[in-house]
C-alpha positions in Angstrom: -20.1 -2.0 1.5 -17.8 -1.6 -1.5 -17.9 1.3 -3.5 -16.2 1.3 -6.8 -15.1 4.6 -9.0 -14.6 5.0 -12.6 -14.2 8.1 -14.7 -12.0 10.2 -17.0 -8.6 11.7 -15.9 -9.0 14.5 -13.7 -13.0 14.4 -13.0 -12.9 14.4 -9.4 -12.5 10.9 -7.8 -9.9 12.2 -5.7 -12.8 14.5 -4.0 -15.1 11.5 -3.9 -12.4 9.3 -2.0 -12.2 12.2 0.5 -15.8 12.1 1.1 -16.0 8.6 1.3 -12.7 8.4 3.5 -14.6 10.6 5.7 -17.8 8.0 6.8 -14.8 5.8 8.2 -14.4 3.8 4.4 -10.8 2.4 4.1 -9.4 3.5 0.2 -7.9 1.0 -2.6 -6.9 2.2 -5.6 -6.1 -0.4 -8.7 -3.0 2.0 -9.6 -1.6 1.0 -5.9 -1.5 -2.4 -7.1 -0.7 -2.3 -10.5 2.7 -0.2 -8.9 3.7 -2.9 -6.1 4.1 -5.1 -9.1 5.8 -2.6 -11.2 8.4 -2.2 -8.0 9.2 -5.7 -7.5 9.8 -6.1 -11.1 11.9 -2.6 -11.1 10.0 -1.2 -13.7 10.0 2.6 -13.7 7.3 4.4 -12.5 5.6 6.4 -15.2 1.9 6.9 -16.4 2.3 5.0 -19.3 4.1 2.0 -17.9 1.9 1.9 -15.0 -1.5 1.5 -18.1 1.2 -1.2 -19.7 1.9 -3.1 -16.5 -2.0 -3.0 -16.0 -2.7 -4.2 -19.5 -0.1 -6.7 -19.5 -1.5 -8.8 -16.9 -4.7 -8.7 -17.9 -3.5 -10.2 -20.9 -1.7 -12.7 -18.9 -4.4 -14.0 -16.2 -7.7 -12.3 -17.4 -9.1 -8.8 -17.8 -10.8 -9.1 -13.4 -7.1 -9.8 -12.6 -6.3 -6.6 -10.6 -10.2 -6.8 -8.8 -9.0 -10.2 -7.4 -5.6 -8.5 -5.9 -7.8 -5.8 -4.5 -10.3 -8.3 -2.8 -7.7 -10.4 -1.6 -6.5 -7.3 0.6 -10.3 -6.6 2.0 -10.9 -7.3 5.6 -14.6 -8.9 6.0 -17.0 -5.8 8.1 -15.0 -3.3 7.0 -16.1 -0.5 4.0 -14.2 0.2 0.9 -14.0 3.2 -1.8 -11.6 1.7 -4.7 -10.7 3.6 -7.5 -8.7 3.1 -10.6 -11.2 0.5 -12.3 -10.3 0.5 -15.6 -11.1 -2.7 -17.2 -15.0 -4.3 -17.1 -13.4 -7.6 -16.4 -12.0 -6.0 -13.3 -16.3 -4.5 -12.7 -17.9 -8.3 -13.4 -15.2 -9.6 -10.7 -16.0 -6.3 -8.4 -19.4 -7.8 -8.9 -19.5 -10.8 -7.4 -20.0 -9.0 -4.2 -23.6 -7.7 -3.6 -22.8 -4.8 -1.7 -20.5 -3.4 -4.9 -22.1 0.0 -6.0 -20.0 1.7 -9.3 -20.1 5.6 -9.9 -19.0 7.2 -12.7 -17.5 11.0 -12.7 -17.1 12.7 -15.6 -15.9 16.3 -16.1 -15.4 19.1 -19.1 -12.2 17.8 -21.1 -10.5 21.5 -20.0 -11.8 21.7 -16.6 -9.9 18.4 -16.3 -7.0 19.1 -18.1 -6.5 22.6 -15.4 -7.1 20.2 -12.5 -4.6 18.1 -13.3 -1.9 21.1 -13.9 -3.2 22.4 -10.7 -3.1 18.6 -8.7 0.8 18.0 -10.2 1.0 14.1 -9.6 4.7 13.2 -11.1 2.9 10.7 -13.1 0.4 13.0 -15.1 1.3 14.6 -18.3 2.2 18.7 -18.6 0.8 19.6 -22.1 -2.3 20.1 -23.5 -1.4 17.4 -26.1 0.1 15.0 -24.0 -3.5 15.0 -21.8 -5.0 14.1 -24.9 -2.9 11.4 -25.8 -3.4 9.5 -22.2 -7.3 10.6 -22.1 -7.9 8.8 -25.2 -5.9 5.9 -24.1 -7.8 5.3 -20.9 -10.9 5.7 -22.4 -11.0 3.1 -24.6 -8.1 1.1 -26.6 -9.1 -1.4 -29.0 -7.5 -4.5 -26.8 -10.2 -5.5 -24.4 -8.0 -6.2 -22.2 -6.5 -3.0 -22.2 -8.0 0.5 -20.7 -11.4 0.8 -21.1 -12.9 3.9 -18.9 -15.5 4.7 -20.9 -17.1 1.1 -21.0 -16.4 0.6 -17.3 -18.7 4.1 -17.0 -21.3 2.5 -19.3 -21.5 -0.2 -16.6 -21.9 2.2 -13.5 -24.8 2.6 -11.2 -24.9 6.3 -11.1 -23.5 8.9 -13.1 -22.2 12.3 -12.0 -20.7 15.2 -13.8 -18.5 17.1 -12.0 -18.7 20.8 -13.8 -19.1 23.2 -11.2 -17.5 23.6 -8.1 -16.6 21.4 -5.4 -19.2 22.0 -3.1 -22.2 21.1 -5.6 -20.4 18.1 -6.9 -19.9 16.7 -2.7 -23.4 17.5 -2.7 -24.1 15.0 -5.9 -21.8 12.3 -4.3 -23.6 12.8 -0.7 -27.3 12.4 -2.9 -25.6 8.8 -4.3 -24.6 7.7 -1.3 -28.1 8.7 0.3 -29.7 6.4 -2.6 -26.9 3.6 -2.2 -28.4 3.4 1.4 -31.6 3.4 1.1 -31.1 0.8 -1.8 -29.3 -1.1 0.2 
């Protein structure tokens, strides 16, 4: 099975991939790749250059690019949570695969913004007005080849919002994976 996430900045993936992680599934994340390129090409390692690198070679071999890097590393039998889908091209090539399930998380713009003080990842911004600037990037630029979150979330197969605490929203993600199962 191959579980794809999506979602703004913040909204609680990271809490997803632990749950996930936890019923033996092995974690991918597209920002993993998109980075092993950036180091063999030396490029720093910053938030913005890591949505450039991403965008740039989408541009370059197609907008499923990054999906295809991500397969290619999948061992046949085994389950996957991968996160970081940014792109629909990289959902349409996630696709392929019957056993591909998408959910979206989505969270309050604030309650994101204080998690991501809180969480502290080098790569994420420290002002209220920088976290605007890079939410509105990954939700949608105007290249299509670019970041595209919120269309990638149109395209999901469930839809959670994560606004309360963490216990209600493992709850949510335990009730998806309950229908994912029985779907499947």
């Amino acid at each position: 099975m191959l579980i794809g996430l999506t979602g703004r900045i913040s909204a609680g993936k990271g809490v997803a991939i632990d749950y996930f992680e936890e019923r033996g599934f092995l974690h991918l994340t597209f920002s993993d790749a998109i980075i092993d390129e950036m180091k063999s090409r030396e490029i720093p390692i910053e938030r913005a250059k890591i949505q450039d690198t991403g965008n740039e070679l989408r541009n370059k071999y197609g907008a499923g690019i990054w999906a295809v890097r991500l397969l290619e590393k999948m061992v046949n039998g085994k389950n996957y949570v991968v996160d970081g889908i940014r792109n629909p091209g990289e959902i349409y090539e996630l696709r392929k695969r019957r056993d591909f399930y998408l959910i979206s998380i989505d969270a309050p713009q604030k309650q994101r913004f204080e998690r991501l003080i809180k969480r502290a990842k080098p790569s994420d911004p420290k002002t209220w007005e920088d976290f605007l600037i890079i939410d509105k990037r990954d939700f949608g630029e105007e290249d299509s080849n670019g970041q595209q979150v919120g269309k990638c979330m149109e395209l999901a197969n469930y839809n959670v919002m994560n606004d309360s605490n963490i216990e209600n929203f493992r709850t949510k993600i335990e009730d998806i994976y309950g229908a994912i199962l029985v779907r499947g």
